[in-house]
Steps between C-alpha positions, in 0.01 A plus 500: 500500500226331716664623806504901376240672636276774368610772752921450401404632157137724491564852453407716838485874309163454374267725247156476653160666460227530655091439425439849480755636285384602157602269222709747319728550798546104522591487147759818593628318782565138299654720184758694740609176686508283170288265634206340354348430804411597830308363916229672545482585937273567747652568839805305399335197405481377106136507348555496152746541194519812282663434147532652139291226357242619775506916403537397143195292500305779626675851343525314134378261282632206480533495094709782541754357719856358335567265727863513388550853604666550845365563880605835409398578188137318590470752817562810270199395308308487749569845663431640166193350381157555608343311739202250408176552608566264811307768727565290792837457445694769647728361786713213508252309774295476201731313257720321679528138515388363812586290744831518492725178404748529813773310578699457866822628591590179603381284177757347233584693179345125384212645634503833374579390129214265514268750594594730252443229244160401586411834557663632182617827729871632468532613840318385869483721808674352822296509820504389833268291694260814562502583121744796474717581300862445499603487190481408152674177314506530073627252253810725433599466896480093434727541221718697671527233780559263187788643366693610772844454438695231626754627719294763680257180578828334568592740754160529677485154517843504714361798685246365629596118565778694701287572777501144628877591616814355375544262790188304351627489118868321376627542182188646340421679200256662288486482073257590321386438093217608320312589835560143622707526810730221640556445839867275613669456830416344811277592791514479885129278504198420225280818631779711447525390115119516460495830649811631234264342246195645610644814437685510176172427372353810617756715334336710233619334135603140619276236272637227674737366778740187468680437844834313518488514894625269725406541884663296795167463757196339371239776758182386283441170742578738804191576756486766758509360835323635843695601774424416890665870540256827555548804220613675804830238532564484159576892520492750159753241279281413185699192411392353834237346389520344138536159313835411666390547880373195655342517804666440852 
């Protein structure tokens, strides 16, 4: 699970809001989309968090709040009831939490679980390295990459080791138990059974990878060596210079 990243499971359709809306229409939007939670933008880029606990804080008091009723049912209060006297409170720039916890597009669900943890947040927006938003990751989308059952993780696995071409894998095979995939046959060299591992552990749902592989060159001692010949004699063919070519 160390090798899924954030961006194979966040959600892309995202509820947003911005600063300026009022609060009520924030609470509209999170009731409609049954969420509980929302980024707050600015020009694309993530500057806070809007959230039910956030409007309810503000629209009601606390003490008369059952925390066991629902997203939904909590939201409907608060479009009823009167608003405190909270005169400064009128737009969601006012009430939401800020900064932002964030988390990459890139980072492990590891990661993203952690965070949530610490943070004691059910959801994180996903940004790139200039702070916008792509996305958002909750703890039902890392459940869902939990349970995952084990044939469609079986067959992506295949899928996707598949790419390194037939004439590279013998014999091999793909099962896969309780998330834990197993890996058998035999490979044409080491770096082409690293890279078949390598990838069944980015597969959305494996927890682990056991690998049965055999492979018949050891490439992991193997150095690139330089050529006497120009780029210009070597021509276009990408394999003429690699770990096998020695020089003239």
């Amino acid at each position: 699970m160390n090798h899924i990243k954030v961006k194979d499971v966040m959600t892309h359709l995202v509820v947003t809001a911005l600063e300026t809306d009022p609060i009520q229409r924030a609470a509209v939007q999170l009731i409609r989309n049954h969420v509980s939670g929302a980024p707050v933008v600015r020009d694309r880029r993530v500057v806070g968090v809007i959230s039910e606990t956030d409007i309810a804080r503000t629209l009601v008091m606390p003490a008369h709040i059952d925390h066991g009723l629902s997203t939904a049912d909590v939201l409907s209060m608060i479009l009823r009831a009167t608003p405190a006297p909270h005169k400064h409170a009128r737009t969601v720039g006012d009430i939401m939490s800020h900064p932002a916890v964030t988390i990459g597009k890139d980072d492990s669900l590891f990661s993203a679980a952690r965070a949530m943890e610490r943070r004691g947040v059910n959801r994180l927006p996903v940004t790139d390295e200039a702070g916008e938003l792509l996305g958002v990751i909750s703890r039902a989308d890392l459940v869902r990459a939990m349970t995952r059952p084990d044939e469609d993780i079986r067959q992506d696995v295949a899928s996707s080791i598949a790419i390194l071409g037939p004439e590279n894998l013998d014999g091999f095979s793909v099962s896969v138990e309780e998330g834990v995939v197993t890996l058998a046959g035999r490979c044409d060299r080491r770096s082409t059974r690293d890279i078949a591992i390598d990838i069944a552990g980015r597969v959305p749902g494996v927890t682990e990878v056991v690998e049965r592989l055999e492979f018949d060159l050891d490439d992991s001692t193997i150095r690139p060596t330089r050529s006497r010949l120009s780029g210009n004699d070597l021509g276009s063919d990408p394999w003429a210079i690699g770990p096998l070519v020695k020089g003239l």
